[in-house]
Gaussian input, Z-matrix of N, CA and C with variables (Angstrom, degrees):
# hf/3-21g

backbone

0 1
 N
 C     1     B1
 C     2     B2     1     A1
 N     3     B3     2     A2     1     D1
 C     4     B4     3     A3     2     D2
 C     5     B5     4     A4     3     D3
 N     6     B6     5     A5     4     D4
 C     7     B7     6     A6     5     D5
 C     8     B8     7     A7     6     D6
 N     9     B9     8     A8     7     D7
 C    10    B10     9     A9     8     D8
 C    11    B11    10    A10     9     D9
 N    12    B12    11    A11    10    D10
 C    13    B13    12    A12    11    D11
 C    14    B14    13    A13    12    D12
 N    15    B15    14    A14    13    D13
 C    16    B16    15    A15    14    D14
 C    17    B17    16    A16    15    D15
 N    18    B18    17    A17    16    D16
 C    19    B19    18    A18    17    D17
 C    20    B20    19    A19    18    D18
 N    21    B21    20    A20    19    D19
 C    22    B22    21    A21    20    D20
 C    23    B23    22    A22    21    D21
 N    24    B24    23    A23    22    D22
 C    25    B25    24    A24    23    D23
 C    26    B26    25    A25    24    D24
 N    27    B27    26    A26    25    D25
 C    28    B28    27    A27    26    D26
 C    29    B29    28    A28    27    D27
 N    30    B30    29    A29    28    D28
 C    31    B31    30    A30    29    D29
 C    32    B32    31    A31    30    D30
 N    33    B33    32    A32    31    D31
 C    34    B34    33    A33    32    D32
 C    35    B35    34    A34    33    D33
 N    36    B36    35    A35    34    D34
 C    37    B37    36    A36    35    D35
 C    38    B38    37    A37    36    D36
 N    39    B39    38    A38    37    D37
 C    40    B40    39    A39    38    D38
 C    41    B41    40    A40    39    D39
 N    42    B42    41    A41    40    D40
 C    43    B43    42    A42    41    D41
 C    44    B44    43    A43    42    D42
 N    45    B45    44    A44    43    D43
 C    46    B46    45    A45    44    D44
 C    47    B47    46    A46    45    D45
 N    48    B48    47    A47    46    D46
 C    49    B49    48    A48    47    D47
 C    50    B50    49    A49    48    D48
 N    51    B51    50    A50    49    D49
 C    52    B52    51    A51    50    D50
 C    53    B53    52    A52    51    D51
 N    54    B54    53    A53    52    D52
 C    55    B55    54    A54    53    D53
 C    56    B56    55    A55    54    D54
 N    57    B57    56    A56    55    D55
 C    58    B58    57    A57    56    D56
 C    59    B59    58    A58    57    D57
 N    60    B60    59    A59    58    D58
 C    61    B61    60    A60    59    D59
 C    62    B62    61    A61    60    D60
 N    63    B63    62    A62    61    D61
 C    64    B64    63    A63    62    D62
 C    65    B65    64    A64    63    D63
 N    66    B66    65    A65    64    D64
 C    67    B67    66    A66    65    D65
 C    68    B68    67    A67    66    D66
 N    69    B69    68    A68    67    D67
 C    70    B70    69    A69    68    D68
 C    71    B71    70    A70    69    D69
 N    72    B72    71    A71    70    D70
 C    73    B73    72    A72    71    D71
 C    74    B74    73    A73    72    D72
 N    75    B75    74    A74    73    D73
 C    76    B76    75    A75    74    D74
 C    77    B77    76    A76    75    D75
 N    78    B78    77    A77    76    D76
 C    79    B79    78    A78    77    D77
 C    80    B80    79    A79    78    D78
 N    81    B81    80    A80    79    D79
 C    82    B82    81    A81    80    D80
 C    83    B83    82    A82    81    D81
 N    84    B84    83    A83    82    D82
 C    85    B85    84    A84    83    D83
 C    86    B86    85    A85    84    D84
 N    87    B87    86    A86    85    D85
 C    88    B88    87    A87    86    D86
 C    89    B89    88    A88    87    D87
 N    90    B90    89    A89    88    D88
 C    91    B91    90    A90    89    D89
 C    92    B92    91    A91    90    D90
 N    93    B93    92    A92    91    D91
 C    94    B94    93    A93    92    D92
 C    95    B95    94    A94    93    D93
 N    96    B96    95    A95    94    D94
 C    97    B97    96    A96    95    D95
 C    98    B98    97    A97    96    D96
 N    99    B99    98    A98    97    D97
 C   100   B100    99    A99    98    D98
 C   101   B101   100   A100    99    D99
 N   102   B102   101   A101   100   D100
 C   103   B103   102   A102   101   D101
 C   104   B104   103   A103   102   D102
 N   105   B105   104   A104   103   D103
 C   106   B106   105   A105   104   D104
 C   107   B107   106   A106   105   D105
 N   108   B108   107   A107   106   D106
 C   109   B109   108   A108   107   D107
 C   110   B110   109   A109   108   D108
 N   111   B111   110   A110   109   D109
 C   112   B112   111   A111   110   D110
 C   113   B113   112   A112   111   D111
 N   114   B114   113   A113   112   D112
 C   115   B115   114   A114   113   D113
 C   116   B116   115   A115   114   D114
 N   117   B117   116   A116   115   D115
 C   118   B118   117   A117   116   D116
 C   119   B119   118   A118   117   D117
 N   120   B120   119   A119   118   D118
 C   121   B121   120   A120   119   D119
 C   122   B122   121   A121   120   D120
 N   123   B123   122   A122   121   D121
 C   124   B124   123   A123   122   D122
 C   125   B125   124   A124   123   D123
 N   126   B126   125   A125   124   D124
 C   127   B127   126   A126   125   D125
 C   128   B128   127   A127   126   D126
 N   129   B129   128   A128   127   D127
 C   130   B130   129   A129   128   D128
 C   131   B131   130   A130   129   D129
 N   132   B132   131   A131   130   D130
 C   133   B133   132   A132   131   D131
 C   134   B134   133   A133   132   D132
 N   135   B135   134   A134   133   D133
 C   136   B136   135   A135   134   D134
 C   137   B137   136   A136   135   D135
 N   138   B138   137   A137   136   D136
 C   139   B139   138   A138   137   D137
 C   140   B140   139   A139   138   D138
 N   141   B141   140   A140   139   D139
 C   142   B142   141   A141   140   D140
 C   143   B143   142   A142   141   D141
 N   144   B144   143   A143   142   D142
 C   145   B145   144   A144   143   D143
 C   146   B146   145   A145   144   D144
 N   147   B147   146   A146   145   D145
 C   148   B148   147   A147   146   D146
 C   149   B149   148   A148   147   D147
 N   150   B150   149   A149   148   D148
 C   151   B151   150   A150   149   D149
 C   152   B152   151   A151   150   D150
 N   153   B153   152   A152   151   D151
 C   154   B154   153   A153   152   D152
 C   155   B155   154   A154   153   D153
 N   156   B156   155   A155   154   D154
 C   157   B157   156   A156   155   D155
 C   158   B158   157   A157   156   D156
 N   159   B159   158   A158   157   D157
 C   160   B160   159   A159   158   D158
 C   161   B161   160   A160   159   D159
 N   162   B162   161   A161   160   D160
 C   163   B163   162   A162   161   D161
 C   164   B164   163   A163   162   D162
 N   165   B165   164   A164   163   D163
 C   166   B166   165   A165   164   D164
 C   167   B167   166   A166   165   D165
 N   168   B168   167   A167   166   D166
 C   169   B169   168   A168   167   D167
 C   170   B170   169   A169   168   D168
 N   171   B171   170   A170   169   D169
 C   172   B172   171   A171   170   D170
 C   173   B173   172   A172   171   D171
 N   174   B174   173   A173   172   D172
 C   175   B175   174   A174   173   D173
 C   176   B176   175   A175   174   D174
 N   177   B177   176   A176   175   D175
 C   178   B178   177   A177   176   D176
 C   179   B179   178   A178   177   D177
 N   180   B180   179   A179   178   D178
 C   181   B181   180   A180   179   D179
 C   182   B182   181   A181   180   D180
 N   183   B183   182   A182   181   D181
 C   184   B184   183   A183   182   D182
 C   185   B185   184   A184   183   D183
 N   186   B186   185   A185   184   D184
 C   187   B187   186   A186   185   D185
 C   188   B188   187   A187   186   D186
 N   189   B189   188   A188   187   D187
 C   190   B190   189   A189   188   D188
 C   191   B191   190   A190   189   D189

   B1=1.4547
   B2=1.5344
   B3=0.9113
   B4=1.4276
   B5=1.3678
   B6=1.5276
   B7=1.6638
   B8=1.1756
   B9=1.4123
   B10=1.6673
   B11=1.7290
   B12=1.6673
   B13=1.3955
   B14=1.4006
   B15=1.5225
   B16=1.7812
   B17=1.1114
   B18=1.6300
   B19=1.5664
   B20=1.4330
   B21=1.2964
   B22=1.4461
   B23=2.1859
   B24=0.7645
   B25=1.7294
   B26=1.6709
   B27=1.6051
   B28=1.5557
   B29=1.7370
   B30=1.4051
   B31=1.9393
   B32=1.6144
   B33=1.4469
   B34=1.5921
   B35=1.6375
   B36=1.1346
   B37=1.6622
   B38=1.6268
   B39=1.2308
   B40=1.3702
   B41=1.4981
   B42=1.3539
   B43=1.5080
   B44=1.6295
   B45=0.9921
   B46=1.8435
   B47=1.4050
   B48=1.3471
   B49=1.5898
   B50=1.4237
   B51=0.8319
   B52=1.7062
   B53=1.5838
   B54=1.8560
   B55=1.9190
   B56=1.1517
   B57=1.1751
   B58=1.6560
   B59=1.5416
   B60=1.0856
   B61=1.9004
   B62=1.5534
   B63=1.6686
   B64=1.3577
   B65=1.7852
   B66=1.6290
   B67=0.8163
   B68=1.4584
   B69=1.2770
   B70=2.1663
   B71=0.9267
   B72=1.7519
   B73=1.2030
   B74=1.7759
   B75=1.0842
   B76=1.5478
   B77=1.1481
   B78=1.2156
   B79=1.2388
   B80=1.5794
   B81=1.1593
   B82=1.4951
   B83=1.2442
   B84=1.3172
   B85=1.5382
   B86=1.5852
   B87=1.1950
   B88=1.8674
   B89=1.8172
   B90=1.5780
   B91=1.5988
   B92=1.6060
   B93=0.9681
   B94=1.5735
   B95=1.6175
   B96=1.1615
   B97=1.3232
   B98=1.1811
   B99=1.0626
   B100=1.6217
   B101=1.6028
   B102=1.5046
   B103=1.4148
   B104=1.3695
   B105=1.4451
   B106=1.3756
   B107=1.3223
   B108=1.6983
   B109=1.3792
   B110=1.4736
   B111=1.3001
   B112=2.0513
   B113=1.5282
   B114=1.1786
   B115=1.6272
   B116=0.8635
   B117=2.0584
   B118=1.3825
   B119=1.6752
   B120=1.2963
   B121=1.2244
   B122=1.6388
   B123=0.6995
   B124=1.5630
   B125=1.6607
   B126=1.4543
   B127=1.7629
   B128=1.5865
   B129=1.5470
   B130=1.5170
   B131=1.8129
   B132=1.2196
   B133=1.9336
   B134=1.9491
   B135=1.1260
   B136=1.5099
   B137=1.8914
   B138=1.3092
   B139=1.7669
   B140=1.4006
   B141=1.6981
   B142=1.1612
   B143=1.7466
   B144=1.4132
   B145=1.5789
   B146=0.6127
   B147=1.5120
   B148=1.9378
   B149=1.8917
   B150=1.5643
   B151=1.4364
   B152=1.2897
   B153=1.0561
   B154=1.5011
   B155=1.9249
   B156=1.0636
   B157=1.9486
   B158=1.6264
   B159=0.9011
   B160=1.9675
   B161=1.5045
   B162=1.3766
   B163=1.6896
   B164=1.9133
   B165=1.0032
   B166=1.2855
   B167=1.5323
   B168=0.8874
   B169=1.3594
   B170=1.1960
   B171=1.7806
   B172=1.2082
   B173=2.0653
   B174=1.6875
   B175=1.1455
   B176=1.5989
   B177=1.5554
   B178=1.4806
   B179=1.1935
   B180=1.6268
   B181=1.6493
   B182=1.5288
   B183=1.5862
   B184=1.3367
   B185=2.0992
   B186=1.4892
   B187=1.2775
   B188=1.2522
   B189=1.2874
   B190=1.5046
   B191=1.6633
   A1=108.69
   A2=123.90
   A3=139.91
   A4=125.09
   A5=117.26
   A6=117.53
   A7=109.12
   A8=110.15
   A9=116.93
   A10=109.67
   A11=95.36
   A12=96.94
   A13=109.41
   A14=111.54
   A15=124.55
   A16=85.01
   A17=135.30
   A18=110.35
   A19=96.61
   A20=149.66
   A21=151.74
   A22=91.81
   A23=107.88
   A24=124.34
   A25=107.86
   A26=101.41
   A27=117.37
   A28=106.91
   A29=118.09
   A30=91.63
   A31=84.83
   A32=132.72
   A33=123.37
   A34=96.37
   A35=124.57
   A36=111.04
   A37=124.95
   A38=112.76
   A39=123.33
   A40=108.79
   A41=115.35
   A42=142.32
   A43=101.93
   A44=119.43
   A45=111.10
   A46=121.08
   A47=102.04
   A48=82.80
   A49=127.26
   A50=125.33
   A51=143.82
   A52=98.39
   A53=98.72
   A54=104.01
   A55=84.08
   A56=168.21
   A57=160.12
   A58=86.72
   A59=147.71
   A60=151.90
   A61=97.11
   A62=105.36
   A63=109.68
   A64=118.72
   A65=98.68
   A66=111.38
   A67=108.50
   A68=111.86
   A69=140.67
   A70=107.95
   A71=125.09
   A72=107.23
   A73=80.03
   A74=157.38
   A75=161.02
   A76=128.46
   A77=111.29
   A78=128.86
   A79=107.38
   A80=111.68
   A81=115.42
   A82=158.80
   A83=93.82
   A84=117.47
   A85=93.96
   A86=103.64
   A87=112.88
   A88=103.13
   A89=112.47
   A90=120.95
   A91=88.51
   A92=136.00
   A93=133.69
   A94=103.10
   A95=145.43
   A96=129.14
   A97=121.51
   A98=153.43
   A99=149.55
   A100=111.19
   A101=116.96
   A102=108.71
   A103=120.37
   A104=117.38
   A105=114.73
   A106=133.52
   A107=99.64
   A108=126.62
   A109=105.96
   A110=117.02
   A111=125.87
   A112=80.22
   A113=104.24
   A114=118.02
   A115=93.37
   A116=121.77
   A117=121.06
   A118=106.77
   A119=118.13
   A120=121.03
   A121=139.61
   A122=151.27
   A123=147.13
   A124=98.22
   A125=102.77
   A126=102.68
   A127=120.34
   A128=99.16
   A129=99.66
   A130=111.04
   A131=114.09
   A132=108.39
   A133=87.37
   A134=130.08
   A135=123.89
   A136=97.14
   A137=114.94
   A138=108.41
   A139=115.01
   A140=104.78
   A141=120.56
   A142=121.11
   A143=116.22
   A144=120.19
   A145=87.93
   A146=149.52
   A147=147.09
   A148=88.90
   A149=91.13
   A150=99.01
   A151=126.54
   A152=127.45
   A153=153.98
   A154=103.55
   A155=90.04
   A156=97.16
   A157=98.95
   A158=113.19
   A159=131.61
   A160=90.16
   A161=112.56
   A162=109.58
   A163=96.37
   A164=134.48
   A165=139.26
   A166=87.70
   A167=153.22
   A168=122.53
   A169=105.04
   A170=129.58
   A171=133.08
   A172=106.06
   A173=111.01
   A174=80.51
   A175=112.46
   A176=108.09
   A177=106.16
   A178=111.99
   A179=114.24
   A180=146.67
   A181=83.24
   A182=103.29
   A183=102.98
   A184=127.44
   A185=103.85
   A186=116.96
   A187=124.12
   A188=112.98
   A189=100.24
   A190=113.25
   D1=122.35
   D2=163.85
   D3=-29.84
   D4=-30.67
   D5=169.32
   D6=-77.00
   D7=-32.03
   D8=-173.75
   D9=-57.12
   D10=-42.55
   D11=-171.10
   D12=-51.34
   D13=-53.11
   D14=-164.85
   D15=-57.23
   D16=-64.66
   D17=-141.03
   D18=-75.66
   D19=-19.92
   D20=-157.39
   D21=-88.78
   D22=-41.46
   D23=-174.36
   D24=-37.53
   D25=90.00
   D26=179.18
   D27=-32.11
   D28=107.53
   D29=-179.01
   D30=-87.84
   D31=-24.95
   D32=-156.58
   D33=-66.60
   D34=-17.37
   D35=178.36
   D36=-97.91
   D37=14.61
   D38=171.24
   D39=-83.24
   D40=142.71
   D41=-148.75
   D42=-88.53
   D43=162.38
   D44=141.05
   D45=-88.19
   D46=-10.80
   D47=152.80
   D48=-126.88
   D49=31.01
   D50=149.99
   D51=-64.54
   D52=-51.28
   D53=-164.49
   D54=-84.64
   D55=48.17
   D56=158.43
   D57=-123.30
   D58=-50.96
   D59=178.49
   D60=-46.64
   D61=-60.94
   D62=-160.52
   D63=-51.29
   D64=-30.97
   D65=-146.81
   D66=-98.23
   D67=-20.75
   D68=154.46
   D69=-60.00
   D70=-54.58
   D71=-127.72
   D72=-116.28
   D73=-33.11
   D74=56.82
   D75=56.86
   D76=-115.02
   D77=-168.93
   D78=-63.75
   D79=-48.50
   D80=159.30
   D81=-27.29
   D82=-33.01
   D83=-161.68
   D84=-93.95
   D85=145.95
   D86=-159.74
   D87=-64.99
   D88=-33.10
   D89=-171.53
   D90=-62.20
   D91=-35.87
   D92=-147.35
   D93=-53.47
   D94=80.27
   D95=167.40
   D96=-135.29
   D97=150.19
   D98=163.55
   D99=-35.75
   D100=-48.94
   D101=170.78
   D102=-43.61
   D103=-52.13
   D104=176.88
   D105=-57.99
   D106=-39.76
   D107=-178.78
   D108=-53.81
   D109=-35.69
   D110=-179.38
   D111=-66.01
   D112=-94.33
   D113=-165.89
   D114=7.54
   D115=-79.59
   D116=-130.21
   D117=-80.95
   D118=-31.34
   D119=158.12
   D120=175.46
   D121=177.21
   D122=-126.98
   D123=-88.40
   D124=-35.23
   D125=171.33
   D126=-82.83
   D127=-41.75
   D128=-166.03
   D129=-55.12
   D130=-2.04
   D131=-179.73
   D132=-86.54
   D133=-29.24
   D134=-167.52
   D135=-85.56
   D136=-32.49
   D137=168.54
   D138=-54.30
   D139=-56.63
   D140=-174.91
   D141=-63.58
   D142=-3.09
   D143=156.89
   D144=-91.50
   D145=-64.58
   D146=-127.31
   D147=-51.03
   D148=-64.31
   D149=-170.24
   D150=-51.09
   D151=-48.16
   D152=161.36
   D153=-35.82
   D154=-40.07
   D155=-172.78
   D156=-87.52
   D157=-50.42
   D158=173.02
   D159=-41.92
   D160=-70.07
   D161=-163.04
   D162=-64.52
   D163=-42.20
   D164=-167.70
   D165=-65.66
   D166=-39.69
   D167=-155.35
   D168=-122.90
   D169=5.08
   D170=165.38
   D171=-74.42
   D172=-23.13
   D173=176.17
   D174=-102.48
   D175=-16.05
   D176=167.36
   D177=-31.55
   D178=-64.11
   D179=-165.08
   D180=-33.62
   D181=-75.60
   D182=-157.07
   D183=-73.61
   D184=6.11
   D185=160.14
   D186=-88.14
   D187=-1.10
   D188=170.63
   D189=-121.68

């Protein structure tokens, strides 16, 4: 099941530059917003935190 995957989803092995991709190629891109994310569909606003929390705690992760 697909939730299983996210919550199981190592964040301690993501790169700085994997999170430098995410963050170009992603987070970046001007469409990227929660408004759209509803639009496009009933899950994509719950991806679009996943990610948002993923990037949040990759740099916490990496401040301590």
């Amino acid at each position: 099941m697909l939730s299983q995957v996210l919550i199981d989803f190592d964040r301690s092995k993501i790169s700085i530059e994997m999170m430098q991709r995410i963050e170009v190629e992603i987070i970046g891109h001007e469409d990227y917003n929660y408004d759209n994310a509803h639009r496009a569909s009933k899950s994509a606003p719950l991806f679009f935190d996943w990610v948002g929390a993923v990037r949040d705690y990759f740099y916490v992760f990496r401040e301590i």
